[in-house]
DOROKOL-107920 format. One record per residue: residue in three letters; x, y, z of N, C-alpha, C, O in turn. Coordinates in pm, whole numbers, padded with zeros to 5 digits, always signed. Layout:
N
ALAXYZXYZXYZXYZ;...
This chain:
241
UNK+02692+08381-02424+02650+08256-02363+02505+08267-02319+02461+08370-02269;UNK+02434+08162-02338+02249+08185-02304+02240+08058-02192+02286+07951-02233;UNK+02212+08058-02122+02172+07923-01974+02010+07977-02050+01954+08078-02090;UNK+01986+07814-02033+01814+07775-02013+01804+07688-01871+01860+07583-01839;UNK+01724+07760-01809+01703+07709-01658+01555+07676-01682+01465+07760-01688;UNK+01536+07504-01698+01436+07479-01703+01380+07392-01562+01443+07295-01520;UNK+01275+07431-01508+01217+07414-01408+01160+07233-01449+01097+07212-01552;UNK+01192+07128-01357+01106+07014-01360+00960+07002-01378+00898+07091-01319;UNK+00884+06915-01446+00758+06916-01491+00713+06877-01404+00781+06837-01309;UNK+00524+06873-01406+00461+06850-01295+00530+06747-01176+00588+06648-01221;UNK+00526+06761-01037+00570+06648-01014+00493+06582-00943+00397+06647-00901;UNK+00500+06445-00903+00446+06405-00811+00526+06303-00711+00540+06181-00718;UNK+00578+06403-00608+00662+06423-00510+00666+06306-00437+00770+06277-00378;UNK+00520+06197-00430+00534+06088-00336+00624+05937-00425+00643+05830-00367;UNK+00657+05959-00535+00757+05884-00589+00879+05941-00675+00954+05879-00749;UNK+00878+06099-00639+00956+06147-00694+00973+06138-00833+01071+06095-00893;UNK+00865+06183-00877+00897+06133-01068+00794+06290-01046+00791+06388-00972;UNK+00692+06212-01205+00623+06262-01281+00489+06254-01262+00470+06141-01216;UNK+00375+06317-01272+00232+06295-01325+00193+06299-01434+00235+06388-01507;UNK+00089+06195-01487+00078+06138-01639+00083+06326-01692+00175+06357-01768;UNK+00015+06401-01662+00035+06573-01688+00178+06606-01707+00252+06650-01795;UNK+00184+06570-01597+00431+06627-01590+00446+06537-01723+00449+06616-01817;UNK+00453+06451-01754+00507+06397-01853+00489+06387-01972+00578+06348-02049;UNK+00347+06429-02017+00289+06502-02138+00388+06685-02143+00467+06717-02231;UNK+00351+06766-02031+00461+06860-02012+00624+06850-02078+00683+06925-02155;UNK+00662+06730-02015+00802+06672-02070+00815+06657-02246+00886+06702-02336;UNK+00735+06594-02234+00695+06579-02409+00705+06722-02535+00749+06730-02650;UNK+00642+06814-02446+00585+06939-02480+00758+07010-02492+00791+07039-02607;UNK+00820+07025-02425+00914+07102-02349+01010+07026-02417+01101+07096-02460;UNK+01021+06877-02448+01148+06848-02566+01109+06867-02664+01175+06807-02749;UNK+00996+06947-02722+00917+06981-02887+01019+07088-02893+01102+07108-02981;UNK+01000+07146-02796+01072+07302-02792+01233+07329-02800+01287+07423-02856;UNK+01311+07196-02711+01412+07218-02715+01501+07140-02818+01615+07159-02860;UNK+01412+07053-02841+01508+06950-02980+01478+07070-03099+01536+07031-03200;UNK+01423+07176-03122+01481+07246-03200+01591+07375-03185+01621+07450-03278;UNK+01641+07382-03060+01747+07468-03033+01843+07388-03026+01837+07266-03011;UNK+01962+07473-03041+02144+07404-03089+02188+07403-02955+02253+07500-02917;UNK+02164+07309-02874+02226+07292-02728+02390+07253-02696+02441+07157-02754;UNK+02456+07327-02611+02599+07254-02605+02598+07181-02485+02687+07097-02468;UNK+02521+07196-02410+02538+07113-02291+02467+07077-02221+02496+07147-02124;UNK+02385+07013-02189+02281+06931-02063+02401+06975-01957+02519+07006-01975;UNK+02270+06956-01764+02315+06968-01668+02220+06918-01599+02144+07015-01604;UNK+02169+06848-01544+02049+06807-01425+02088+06788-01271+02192+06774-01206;UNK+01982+06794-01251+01980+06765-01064+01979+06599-01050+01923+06527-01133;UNK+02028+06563-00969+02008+06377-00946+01885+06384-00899+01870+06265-00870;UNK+01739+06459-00855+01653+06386-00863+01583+06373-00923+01562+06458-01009;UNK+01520+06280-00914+01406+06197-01025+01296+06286-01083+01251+06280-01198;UNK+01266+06357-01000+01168+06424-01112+01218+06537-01214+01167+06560-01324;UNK+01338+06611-01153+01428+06630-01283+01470+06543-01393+01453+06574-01511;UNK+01530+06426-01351+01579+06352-01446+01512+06263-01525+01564+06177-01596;UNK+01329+06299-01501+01251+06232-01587+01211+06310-01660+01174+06255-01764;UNK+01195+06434-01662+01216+06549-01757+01258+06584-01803+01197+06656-01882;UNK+01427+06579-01815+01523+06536-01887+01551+06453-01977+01640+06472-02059;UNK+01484+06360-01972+01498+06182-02021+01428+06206-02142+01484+06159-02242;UNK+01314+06271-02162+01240+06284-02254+01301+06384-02395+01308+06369-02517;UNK+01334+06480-02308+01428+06576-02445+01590+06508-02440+01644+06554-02540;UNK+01653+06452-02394+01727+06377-02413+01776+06195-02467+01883+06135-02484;UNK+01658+06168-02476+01635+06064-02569+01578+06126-02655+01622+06089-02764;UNK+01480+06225-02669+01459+06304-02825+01575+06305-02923+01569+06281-03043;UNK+01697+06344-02839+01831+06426-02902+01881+06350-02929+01923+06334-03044;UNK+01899+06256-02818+02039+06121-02839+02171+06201-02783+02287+06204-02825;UNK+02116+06256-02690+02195+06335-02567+02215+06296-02432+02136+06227-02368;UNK+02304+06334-02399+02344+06297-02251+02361+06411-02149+02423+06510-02188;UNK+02307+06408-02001+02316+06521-01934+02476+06491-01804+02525+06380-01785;UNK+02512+06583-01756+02582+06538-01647+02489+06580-01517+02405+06670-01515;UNK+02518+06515-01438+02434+06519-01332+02522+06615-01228+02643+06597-01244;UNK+02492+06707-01133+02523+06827-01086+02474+06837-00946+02392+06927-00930;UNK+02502+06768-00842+02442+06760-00695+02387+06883-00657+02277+06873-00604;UNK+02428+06984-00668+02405+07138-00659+02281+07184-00716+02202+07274-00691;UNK+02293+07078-00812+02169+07158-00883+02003+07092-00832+01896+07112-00890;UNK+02024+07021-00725+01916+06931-00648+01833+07048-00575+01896+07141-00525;UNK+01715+07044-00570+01615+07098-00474+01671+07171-00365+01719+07095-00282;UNK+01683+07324-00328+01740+07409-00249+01718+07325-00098+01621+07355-00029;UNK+01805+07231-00056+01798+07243+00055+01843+07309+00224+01928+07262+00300;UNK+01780+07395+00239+01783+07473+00399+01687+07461+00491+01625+07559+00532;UNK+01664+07339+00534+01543+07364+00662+01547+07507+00759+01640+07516+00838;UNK+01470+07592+00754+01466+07659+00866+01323+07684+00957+01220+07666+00891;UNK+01308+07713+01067+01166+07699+01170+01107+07809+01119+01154+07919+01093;UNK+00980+07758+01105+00902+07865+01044+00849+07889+01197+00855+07828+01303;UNK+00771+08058+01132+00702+08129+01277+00556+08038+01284+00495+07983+01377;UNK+00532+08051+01127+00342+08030+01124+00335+07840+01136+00233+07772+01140;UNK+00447+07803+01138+00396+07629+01129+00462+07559+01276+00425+07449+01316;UNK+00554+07633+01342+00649+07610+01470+00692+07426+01376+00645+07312+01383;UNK+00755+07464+01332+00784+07301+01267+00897+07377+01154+00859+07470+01083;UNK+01020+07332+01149+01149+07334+01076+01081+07273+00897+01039+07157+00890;UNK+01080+07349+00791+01043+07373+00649+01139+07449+00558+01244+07509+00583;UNK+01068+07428+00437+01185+07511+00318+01177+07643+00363+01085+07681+00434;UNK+01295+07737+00314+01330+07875+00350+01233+07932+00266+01207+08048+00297;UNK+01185+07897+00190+01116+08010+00106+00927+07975+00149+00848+08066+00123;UNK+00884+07871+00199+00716+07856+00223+00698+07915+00350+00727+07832+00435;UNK+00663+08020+00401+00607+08120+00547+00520+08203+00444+00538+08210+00323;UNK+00392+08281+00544+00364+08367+00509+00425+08486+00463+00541+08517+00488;UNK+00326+08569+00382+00429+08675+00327+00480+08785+00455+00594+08821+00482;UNK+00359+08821+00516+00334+08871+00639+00488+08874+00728+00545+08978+00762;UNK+00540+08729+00757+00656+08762+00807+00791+08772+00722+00902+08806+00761;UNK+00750+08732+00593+00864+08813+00542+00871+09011+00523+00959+09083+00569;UNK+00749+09055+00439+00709+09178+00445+00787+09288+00541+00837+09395+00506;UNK+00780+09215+00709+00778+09286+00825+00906+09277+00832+00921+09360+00921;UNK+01023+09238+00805+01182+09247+00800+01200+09285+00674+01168+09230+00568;UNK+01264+09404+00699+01354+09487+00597+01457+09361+00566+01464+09321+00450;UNK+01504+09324+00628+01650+09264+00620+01660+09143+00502+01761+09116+00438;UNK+01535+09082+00489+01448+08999+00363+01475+09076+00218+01450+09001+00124;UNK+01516+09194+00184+01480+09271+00088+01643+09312+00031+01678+09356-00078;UNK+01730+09276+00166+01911+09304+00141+01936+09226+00075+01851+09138+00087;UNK+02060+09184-00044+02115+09044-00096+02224+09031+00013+02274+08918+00019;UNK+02279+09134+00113+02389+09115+00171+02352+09072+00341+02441+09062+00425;UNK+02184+09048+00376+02115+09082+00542+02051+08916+00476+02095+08809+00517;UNK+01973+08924+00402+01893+08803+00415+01928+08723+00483+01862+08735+00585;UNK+01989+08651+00492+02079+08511+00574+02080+08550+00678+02068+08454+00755;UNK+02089+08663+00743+02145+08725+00897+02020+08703+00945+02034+08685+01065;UNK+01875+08692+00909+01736+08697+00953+01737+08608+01071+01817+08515+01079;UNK+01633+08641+01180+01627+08522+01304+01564+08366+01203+01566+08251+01246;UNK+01529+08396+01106+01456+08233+01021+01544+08137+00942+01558+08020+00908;UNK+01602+08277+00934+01747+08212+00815+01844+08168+00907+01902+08062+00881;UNK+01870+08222+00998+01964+08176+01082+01935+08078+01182+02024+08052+01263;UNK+01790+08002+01193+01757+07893+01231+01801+07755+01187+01793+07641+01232;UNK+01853+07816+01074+01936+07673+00959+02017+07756+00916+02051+07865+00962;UNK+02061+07680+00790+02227+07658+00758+02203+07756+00601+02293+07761+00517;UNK+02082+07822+00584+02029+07883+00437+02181+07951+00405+02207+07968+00286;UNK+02269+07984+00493+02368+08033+00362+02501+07954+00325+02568+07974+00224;UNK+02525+07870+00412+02608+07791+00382+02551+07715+00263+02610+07714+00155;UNK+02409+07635+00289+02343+07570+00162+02376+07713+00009+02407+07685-00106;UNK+02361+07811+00047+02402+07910-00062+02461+07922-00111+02469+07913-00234;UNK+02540+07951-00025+02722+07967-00099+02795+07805-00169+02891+07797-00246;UNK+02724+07705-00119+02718+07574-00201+02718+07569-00370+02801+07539-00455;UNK+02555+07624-00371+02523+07648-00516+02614+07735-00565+02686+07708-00661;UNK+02618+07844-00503+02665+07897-00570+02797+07900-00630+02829+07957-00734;UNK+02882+07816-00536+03019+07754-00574+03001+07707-00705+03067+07740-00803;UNK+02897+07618-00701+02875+07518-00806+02866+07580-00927+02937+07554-01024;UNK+02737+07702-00923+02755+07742-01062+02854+07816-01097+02839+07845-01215;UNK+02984+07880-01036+03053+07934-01082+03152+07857-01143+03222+07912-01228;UNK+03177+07687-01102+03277+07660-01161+03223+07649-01313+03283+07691-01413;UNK+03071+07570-01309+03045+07555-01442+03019+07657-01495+02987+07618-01607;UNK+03007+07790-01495+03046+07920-01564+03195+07907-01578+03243+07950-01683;UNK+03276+07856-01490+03456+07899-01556+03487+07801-01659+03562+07838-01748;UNK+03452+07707-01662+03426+07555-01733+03411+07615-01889+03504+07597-01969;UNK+03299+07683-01925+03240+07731-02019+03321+07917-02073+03286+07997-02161;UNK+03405+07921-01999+03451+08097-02013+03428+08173-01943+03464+08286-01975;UNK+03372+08161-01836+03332+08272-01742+03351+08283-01585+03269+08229-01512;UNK+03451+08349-01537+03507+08311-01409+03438+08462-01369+03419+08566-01431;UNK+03412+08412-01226+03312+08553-01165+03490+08629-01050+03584+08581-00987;UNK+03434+08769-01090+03574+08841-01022+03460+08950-00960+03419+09046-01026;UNK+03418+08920-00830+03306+09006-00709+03188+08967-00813+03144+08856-00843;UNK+03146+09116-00862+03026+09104-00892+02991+09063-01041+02877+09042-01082;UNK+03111+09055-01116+03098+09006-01273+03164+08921-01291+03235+08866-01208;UNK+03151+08891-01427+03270+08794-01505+03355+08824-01588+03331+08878-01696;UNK+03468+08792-01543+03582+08775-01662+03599+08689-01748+03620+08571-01722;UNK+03593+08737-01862+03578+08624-01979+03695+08613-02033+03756+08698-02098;UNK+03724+08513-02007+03880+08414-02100+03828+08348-02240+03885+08338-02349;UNK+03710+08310-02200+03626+08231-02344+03508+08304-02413+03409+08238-02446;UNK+03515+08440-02437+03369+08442-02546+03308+08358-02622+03347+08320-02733;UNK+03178+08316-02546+03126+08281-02666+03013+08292-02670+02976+08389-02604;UNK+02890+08204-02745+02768+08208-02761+02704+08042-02704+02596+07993-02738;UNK+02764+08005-02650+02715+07855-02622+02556+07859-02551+02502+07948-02485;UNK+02520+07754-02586+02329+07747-02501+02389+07609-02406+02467+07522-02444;UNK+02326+07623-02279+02311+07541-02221+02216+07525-02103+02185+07622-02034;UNK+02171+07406-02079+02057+07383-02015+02100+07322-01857+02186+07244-01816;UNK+02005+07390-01804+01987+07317-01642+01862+07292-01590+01795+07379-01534;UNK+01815+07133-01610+01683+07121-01520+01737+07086-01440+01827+07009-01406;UNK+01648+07176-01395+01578+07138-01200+01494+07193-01085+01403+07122-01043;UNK+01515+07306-01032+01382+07285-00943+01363+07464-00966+01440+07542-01023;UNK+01232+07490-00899+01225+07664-00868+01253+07696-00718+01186+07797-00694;UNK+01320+07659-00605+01400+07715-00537+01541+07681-00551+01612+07740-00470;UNK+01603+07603-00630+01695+07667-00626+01732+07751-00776+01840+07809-00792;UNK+01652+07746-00852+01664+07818-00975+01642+07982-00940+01665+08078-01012;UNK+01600+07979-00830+01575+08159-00751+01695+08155-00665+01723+08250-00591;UNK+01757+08062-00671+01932+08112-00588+02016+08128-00719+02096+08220-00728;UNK+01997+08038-00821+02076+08097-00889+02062+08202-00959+02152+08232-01037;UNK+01957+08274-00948+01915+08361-01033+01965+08496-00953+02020+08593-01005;UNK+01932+08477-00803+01983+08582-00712+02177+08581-00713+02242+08685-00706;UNK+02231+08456-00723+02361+08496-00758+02393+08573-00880+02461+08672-00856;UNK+02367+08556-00992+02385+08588-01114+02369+08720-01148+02423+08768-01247;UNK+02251+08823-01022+02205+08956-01132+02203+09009-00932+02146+09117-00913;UNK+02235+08970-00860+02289+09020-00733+02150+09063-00634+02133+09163-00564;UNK+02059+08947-00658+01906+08983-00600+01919+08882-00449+01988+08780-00439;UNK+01853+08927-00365+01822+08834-00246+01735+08731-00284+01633+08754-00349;UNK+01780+08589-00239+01716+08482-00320+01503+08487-00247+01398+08444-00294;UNK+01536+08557-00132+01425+08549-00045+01328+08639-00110+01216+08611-00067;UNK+01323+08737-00197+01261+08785-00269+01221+08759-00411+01131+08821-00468;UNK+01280+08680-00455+01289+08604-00558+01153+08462-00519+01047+08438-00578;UNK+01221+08389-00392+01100+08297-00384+01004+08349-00339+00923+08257-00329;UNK+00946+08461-00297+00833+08500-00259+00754+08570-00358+00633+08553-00373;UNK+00842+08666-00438+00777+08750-00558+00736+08731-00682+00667+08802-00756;UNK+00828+08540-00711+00785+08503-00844+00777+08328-00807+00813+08275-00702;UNK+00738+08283-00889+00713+08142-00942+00708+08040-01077+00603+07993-01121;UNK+00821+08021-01122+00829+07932-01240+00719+07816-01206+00681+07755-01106;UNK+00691+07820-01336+00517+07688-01265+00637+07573-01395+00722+07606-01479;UNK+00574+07418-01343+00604+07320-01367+00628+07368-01552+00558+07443-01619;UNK+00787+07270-01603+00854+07269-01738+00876+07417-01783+00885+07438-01903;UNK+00884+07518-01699+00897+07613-01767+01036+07636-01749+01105+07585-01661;UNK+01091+07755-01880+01203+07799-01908+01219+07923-01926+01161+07995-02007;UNK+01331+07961-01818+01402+08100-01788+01513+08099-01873+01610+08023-01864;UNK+01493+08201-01967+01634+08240-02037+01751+08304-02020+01706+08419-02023;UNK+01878+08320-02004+01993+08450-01903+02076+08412-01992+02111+08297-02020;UNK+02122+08557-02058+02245+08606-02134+02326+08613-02069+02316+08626-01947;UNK+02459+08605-02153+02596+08724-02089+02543+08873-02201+02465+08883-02297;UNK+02627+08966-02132+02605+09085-02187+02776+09124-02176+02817+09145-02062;UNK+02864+09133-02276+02984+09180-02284+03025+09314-02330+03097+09329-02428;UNK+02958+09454-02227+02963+09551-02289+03080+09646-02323+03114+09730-02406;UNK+03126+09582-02203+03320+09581-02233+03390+09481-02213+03385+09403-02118;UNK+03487+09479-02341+03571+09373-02354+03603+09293-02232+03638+09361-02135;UNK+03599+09176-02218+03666+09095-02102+03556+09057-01961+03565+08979-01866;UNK+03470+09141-01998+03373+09179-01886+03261+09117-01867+03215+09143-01978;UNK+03203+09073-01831+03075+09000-01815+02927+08992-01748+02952+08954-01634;UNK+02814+09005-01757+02716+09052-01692+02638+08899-01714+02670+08808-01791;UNK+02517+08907-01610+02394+08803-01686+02258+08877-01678+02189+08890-01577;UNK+02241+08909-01768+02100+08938-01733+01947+08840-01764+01949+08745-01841;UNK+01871+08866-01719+01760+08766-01718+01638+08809-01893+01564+08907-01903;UNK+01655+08723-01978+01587+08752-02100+01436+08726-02101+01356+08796-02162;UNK+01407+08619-02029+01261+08564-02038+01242+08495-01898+01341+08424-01882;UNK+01153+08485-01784+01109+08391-01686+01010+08340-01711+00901+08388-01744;UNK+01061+08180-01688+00925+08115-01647+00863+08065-01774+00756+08006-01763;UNK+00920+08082-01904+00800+08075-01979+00729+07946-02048+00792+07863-02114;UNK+00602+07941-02026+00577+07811-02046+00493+07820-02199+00381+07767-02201;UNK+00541+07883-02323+00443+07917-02451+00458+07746-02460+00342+07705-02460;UNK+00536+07648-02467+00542+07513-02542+00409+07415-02463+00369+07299-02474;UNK+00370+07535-02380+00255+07420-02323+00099+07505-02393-00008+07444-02399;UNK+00113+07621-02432+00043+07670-02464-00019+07656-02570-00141+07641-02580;UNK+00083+07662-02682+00122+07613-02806+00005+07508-02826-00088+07508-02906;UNK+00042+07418-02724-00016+07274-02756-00129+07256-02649-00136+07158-02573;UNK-00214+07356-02650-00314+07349-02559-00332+07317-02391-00430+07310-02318;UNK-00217+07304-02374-00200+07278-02223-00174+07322-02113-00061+07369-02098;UNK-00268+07323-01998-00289+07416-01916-00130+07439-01829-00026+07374-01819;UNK-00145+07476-01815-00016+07550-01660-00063+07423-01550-00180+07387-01536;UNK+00018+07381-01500+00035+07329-01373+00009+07442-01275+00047+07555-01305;UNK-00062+07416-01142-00063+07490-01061+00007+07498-00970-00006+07581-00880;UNK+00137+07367-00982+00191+07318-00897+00324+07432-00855+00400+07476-00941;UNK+00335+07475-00688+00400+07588-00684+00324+07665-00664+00384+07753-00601;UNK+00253+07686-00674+00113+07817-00668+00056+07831-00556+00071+07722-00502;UNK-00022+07921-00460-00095+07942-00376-00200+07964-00402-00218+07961-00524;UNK-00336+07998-00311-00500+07954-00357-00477+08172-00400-00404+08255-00344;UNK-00545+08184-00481-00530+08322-00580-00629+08411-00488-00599+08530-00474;UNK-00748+08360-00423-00799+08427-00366-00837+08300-00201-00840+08177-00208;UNK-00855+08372-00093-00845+08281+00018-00998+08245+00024-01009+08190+00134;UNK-01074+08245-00012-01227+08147-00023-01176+08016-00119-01259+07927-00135;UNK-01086+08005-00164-01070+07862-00252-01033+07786-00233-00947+07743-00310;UNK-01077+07701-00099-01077+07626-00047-00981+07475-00138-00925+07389-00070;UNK-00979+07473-00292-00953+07360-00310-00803+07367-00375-00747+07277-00437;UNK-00744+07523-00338-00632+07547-00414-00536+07555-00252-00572+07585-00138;UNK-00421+07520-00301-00297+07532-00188-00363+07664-00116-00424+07755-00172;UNK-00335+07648+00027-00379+07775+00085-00159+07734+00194-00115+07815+00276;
């Protein structure tokens, strides 16, 4: 079985869609996927997923199901550096760094930040979610793997966002999601690839094949979104600081 976890294209958050960029992106990103053998669409209900969707799915003459779970990681928790309640994953690195407990898959949640909000209940949400649609497809999780009733090879796709595409990624291969949003960044339309690996019969693994990758924008001359990104060096005044 292969999941394509494709990240929503540029967005522009104050109408919840697209930027004329995100949507050239969109364009780009159904070049890529109207030539793979898809069995299943999955999207997030919001809009700037599902306008990124729309595009390789009217390519196809496909239909997605829509997946509440799969919506934008929501956990407000109080940040130290803003004293104002924000996503679990935007603080400096600084106070993540300084707690070990950030670095556990089994402590993260226990953190004084995480435990300012509801970050694992919102967790264990998703993560409900993707397990049914793993049993759906053959793959029922038993602790840390899967038991497979259904071998197979099916492709299927999930747009939607890069925090919660770093929870599901931390359920799947047993990583703390808090290290995940701090250490990497899918930039706008890109696609993460994850196998099963059946190295014994019945048994099931996922491992991660490709992150992030955005060659279909490359391909076609088009820059990376920066969107998601922080300023690369702190004199750059005109990049996210």
């Amino acid at each position: 079985m292969r999941l394509l976890i494709v990240r929503h294209a540029e967005p522009d958050y104050t109408v919840d869609s697209l930027t004329p960029k995100g949507w050239r992106e969109a364009a780009l990103l159904a070049d890529r996927l109207e030539r793979e053998q898809i069995d299943a669409f999955y999207c997030s209900p919001l809009g700037r997923a599902r306008d990124t969707a729309k595009v390789t799915l009217n390519r196809t003459g496909r239909q997605a199901q829509t997946l509440e779970w799969l919506r934008e990681f929501h956990a407000p928790v109080l940040h130290p550096n803003a004293g104002k309640v924000r996503a679990p994953w935007d603080f400096y690195p600084a106070y993540f760094a300084a707690d070990p407990d950030f670095y556990q898959p089994d402590r993260w949640w226990q953190t004084p930040i995480m435990q300012s909000g509801k970050a694992r209940e919102a967790y264990d949400w998703v993560c409900a979610g993707l397990d049914d649609l793993l049993a759906a497809h053959g793959y029922t999780r038993e602790g840390r793997v899967y038991r497979v009733w259904r071998a197979n090879t099916d492709a299927i796709v999930l747009f939607c966002h890069f925090g919660v595409e770093c929870v599901l990624l931390s359920h799947l291969i047993g990583a703390p999601p808090t290290v995940l949003w701090q250490g990497m960044i899918a930039l706008p339309s890109s696609v993460t690839t994850v196998y099963t690996e059946e190295r014994q019969q019945g048994i099931a693994s996922f491992r991660i094949a490709g992150f992030g990758d955005v060659s279909h924008l490359y391909q076609a001359d088009e820059p990376p979104s920066f969107a998601g990104r922080f300023c690369e060096t702190y004199d750059q005044m005109d990049q996210r600081h």
